[in-house]
N, C-alpha and C positions, 0 to 999 in steps of 0.2 A: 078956705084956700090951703091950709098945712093939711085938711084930709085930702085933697087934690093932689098934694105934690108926696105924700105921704103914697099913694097909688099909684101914680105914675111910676117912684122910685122902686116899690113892690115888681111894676111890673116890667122896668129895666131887668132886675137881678134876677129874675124866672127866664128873661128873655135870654139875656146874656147866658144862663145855667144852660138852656137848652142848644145853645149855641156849640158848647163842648168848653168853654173857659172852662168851667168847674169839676169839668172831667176827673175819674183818677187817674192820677199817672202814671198807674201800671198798667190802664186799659187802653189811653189815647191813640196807643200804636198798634193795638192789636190787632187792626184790618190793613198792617203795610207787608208787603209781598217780599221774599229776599231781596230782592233789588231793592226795593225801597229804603229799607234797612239797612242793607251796605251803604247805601247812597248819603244818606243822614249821619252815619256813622263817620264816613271817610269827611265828609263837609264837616264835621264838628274836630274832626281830627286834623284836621287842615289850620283850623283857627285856636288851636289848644288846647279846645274842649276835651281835653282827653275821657274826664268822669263821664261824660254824656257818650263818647264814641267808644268808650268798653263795655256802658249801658247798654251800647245798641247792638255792637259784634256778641254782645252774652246771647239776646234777642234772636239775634239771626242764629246763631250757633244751635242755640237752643231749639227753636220751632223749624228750621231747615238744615238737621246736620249734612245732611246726601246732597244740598245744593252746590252748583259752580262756584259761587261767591263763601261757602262757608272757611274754604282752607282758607282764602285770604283774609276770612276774618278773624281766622285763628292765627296768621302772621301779625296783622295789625296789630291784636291787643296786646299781643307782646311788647314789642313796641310803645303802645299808649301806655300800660300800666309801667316799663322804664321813664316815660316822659311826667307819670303824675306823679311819680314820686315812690312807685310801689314795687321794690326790685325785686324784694322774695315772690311778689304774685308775676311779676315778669318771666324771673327762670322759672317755677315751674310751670308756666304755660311754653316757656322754649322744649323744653325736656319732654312737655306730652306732645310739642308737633314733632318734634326728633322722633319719638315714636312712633307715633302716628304714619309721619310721613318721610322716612329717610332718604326717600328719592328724590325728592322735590327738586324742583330747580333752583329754588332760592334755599336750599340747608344750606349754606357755606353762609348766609347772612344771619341764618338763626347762631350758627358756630358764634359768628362773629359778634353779634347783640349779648351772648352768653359771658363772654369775654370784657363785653364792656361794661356790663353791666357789673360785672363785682368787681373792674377797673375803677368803677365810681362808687362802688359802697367801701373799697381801700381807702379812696379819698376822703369821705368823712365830709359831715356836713360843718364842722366847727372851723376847717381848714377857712371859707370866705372872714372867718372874724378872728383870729386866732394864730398865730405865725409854728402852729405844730409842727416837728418833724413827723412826715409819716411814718418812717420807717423803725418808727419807736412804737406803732400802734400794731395790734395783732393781724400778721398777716395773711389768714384763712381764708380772705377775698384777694390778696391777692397772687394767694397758690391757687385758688380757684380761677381767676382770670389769665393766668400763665398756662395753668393745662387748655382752657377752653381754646386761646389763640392758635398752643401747638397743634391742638385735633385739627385747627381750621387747615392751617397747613399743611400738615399730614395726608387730611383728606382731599383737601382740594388743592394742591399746587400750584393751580394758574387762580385762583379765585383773586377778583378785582380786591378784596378786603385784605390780601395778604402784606401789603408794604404798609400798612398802617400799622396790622397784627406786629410786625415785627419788630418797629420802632416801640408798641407797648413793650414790647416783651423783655426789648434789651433797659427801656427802664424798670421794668419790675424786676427783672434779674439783678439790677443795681441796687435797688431798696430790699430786696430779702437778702441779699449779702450784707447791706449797714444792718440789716436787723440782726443776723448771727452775729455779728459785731458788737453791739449792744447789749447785748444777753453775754458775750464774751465778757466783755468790760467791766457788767455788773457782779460776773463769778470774782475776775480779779480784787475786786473791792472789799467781796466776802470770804476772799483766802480759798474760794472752793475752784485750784486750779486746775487739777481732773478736770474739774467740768467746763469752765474755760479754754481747755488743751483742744476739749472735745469739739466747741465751735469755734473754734478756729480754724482748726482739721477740716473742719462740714467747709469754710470758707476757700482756703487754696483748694481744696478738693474737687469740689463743686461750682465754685464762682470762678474761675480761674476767666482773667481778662478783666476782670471788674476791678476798679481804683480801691478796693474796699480790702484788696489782696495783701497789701502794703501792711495795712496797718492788723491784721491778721496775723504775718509773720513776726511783726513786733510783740504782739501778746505770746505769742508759742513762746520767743527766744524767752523771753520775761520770766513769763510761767515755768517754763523746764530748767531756768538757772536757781528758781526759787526753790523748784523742788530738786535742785542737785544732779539733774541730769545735763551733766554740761557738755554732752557731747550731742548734746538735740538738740540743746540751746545754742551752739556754735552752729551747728548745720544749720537753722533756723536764721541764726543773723549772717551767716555767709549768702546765702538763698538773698537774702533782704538787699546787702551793702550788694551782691552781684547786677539784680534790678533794678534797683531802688536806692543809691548809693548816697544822695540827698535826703533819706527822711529820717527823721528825728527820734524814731523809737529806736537807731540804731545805738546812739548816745542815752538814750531812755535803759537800756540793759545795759550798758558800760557801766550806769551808773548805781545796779542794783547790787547793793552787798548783802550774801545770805550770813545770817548768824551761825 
């Protein structure tokens, strides 16, 4: 009886093998047609699958570059690989269809995805567990995210993705002004007031409208009464008490005595 059932089970797993379960799965798709391809792709892309629908747009991309379906699936993966988690493989698949395809009807949503995507590698994955100030952490994504928005605009002016763009942009303009802030604050601490004068200057100069301005002019009047220039440092807190006639770095300098 156990050689019986011993045969039978034999002849299950032959049967099942020639069935295709035991296929590999680098081969199981290899007789699906671009369409198919896309189709599977966009279906697993629908329900999060994203690892399986960049497995498939590679597939398609790969064995039908000259197809209808291939640009789209070179918009997609961009896309999926933003949603698995993989931003550096995102932009540059954005950046080889910018090449590729400058014309295209949908560039102003590559602009856009490019934009957002180092909107969210600014953000930081510690930020869900962790009460971080961002704008203490290196800004390189999110000068990257600021230029990608303005090209959006630049180039396409009516583009539906524009009022979104510019609501990022005026808060990223507000977080790289607290960040020249920051890096100001920390010269003040180490006596290197040069270089403090320096971001601060970058702030009124360049931020000008941002709440970040205020306490920018505090650090100058500070710094130029420290180092004996007090006729910067009066212009400095005149600018401040003219604007800003409530804030507190103004009494912050009243209060600095140089030796």
């Amino acid at each position: 009886m156990k050689k019986i059932n011993f045969i039978v089970n034999l002849f299950l797993i032959f049967s099942l093998s020639s069935c295709g379960i035991f296929k590999d799965p680098k081969n199981y798709a290899s007789d699906w047609n671009a369409q198919r391809l896309f189709k599977e792709a966009k279906a697993a892309q629908d329900v999060g699958d994203y690892k399986s629908a960049i497995k498939y747009y590679d597939m398609l991309q790969a064995r039908y570059p000259f197809e209808t379906y291939a640009q789209q699936a070179q918009l997609n993966t961009i896309y999926s690989y933003y949603k698995f988690g993989e931003p550096e493989s995102a932009i540059i698949s954005a950046n080889h269809f910018i090449k590729l395809y400058p014309r295209h009807k949908k560039i102003d949503y590559v602009y856009y995805l490019k934009g957002l995507i180092n909107f969210q590698l600014n953000q930081g994955s510690l930020e869900r567990f962790l009460p971080l100030d961002r704008s203490q952490r290196d800004q390189r994504a999110a000068v990257r995210a600021f230029d990608a928005f303005a090209e959006l605009i630049k180039r396409f002016p009516n583009s539906k993705y524009n009022p979104d763009a510019k609501q990022r942009m005026i808060y990223l303009r507000n977080m790289l002004a607290q960040y020249e802030l920051h890096v100001a604050k920390f010269y003040m601490t180490r006596q290197a007031y040069v270089a403090a004068i320096n971001r601060a200057k970058t702030i009124v100069e360049s931020y000008q409208g941002t709440p970040t301005v205020a306490d920018a002019l505090a650090v100058l009047a500070k710094a130029y009464k420290v180092l004996g220039l007090n006729k910067l440092s009066n212009d400095a807190i005149q600018v401040l008490k003219l604007n800003y006639p409530n804030h507190k770095g103004i009494a912050e300098v009243q209060r600095v005595v140089v030796k």
